[in-house]
Every structure is written in structure tokens, then in C-alpha cells.
N, C-alpha and C positions, 0 to 999 in steps of 0.2 A: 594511528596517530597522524604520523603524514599525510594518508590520504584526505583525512577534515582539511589538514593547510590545502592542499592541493585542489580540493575545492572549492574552501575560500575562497583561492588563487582566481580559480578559473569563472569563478563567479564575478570578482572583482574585475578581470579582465573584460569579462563581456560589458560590463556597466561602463566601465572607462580604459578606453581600449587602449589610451599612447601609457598606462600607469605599466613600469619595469622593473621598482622595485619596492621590498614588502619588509616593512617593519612593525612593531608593535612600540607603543610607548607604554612600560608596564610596571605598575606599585611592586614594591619590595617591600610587602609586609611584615617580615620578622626582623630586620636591621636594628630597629631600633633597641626591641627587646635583647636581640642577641649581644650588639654594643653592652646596654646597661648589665647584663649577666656576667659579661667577658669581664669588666673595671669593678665588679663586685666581687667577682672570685680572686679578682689579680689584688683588689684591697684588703680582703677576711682571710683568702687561705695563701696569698703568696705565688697563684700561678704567673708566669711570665706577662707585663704589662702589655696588652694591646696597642700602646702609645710606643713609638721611638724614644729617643733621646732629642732627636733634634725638635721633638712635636712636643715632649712635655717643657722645652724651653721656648716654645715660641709659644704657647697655651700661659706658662706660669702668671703674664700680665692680667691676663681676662678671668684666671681660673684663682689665684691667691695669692699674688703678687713678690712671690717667691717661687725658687727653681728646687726647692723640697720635692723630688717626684710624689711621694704619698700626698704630701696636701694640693699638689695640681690633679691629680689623678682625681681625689678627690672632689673638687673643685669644677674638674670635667664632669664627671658622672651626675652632682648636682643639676649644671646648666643642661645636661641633654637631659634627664629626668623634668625639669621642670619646665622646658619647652621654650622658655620666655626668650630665649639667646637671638633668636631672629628679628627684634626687634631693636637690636643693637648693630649698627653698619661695619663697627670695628669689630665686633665677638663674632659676626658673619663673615667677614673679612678674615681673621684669625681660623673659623672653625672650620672653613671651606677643603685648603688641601686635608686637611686630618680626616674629614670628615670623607668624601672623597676617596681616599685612599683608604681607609678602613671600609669602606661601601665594597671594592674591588677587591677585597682581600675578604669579605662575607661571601660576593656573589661568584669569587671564581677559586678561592681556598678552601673554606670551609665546606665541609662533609656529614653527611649521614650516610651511613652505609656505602660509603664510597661515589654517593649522587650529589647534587648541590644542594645546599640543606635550605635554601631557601627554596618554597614551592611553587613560586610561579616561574623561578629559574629552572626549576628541574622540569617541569611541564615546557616549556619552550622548547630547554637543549633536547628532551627528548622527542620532540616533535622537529629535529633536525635545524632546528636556528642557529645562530651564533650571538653570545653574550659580545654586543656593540658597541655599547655607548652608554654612559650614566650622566644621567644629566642632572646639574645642582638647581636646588630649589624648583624643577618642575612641580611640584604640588603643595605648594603652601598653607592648604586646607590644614584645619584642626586633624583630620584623619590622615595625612598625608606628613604631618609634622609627627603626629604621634606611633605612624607607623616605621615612618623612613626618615624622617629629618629633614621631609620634602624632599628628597634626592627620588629619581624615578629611573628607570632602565632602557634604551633601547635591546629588543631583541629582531636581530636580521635574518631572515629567508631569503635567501641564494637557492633558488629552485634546483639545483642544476646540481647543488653538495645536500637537499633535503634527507636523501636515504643514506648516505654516506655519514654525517655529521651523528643521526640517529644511531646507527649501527654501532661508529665508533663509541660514542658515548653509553650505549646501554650493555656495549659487551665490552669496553677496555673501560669504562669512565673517564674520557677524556671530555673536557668543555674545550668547543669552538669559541675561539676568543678574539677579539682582534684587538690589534695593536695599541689603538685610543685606549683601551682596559689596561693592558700591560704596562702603560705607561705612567700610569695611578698607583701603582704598586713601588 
């Protein structure tokens, strides 16, 4: 796994020799499905809401115009299912931190098997990266709405922690994270 980065790397280096650092700008394919399942279970069977307190009250305007958790909830789950929310400056404006911090709490909480459950995050940390930076509305594309909410990822290669960041993560399951993510949570 590392060594592909490593020859990217050194490929990349010959082609442009002052380039020192390596990031990826990468879809988060399953976000959006895992979102709509999370506020679907938290709505039929009662598991714990995905949403804060403080997020179903800044949502209740845009979502049903009442601080009702069940019917903002519901009201959420609606607007991200039916995409249309990004056409609206205020519901984009409103959906940003929520939306945002549940992205950071997919790509660096949640688990399969004790790995990142989303698979282009597992594929990165394991190739020694670190989970960077999420950036809002980078892909505004139909496929890019429907897969992530338009939200995308950076993932960063630090050459120097490449075998180090791997190790850690495929024998303790630890994700390299940096601060900018931590602060989304």
C-alpha cells in the first residue's frame, strides 16, 4: 500500500520538482446513505438522534417550523433525501455546521470492524495518510450531492509518518486526524 504512495510521490517529484506536499481531494461516498439510515433508525426504532440539541433547534426554521425534535428530524431527513436544500442560501447557510460536523463524526467515528467505515477513508488511512480537511460543497455535481452533500475530503501524506500512520492504524485502529477535523466535532 505505501509503497504505490511512495511512488506516486517520487513520480510526482520528478515531473515537478519544487511540489512538498501531497494531498488528495477525495468523494465520501457513503455519507449521505449512512446520514439518511442513522435519522431513519433514530425516527422507526428510537436509537439515539444523530442531531444535537443545539442543531435540532437551529434546523426547526428550515425543517418544520417548530422545536418538536421528531418533526425536525423528520423534516431533516426529508430535505437531505430530496437534495433540493442547496438551492436555498438560508437552508445552505443553516445545513452547513450540521452537516459538516456529522461528515467528521462519519469519516473519523464511525466503524466497521474497528476501520473507517467509509471506504475511500479506510483506503487512504491505510495507506498511511491522515484524515485533513473536509471541505463544504466541493462537489456540487448531481453525484456528488447524492453521494455526500457535495462535502469532499482532504487526505494528507506526510512522507516522513507514511509507514508509521499505516502500522498504527491497521494494528491499533487508530485514524491520523488533524485538528481542522477535531474541531467539527
Amino acid at each position: 500500500g505505501t509503497h504505490l504512495i511512495k511512488q506516486a510521490v517520487a513520480l510526482l517529484k520528478r515531473e515537478i520538482p519544487w511540489l512538498s506536499q501531497f494531498s488528495t481531494l477525495s468523494p465520501i461516498p457513503g455519507f449521505r446513505s449512512w446520514l439518511l439510515l442513522e435519522l431513519t433508525r433514530h425516527l422507526k426504532e428510537g436509537t439515539p438522534s444523530p442531531l444535537s440539541q443545539a442543531e435540532v433547534q437551529a434546523l426547526s426554521e428550515i425543517c418544520s417550523g417548530n422545536e418538536n425534535e421528531s418533526s425536525v428530524e423528520k423534516g431533516f431527513h426529508g430535505l437531505i433525501k430530496s437534495g433540493q436544500w442547496s438551492s436555498d442560501q438560508q437552508t445552505v447557510d443553516t445545513l452547513k455546521p450540521v452537516l459538516l460536523r456529522l461528515c467528521a463524526r462519519y469519516l473519523y467515528e464511525e466503524k466497521r470492524r474497528s476501520k473507517a467505515l467509509d471506504p475511500v477513508a479506510n483506503f487512504h488511512i491505510r495507506n498511511g495518510a491522515m484524515l485533513y480537511r473536509i471541505n463544504w460543497m466541493a462537489d456540487p455535481s448531481p453525484r456528488g450531492m447524492g453521494n455526500s452533500c457535495g462535502i469532499m475530503v482532504n487526505y494528507r501524506y506526510y512522507l516522513e509518518n507514511l509507514e508509521e500512520n499505516s502500522r498504527v492504524y491497521i494494528n491499533s485502529n487508530v485514524l491520523p486526524v488533524n485538528q481542522q477535523v477535531l474541531d467539527l466535532l
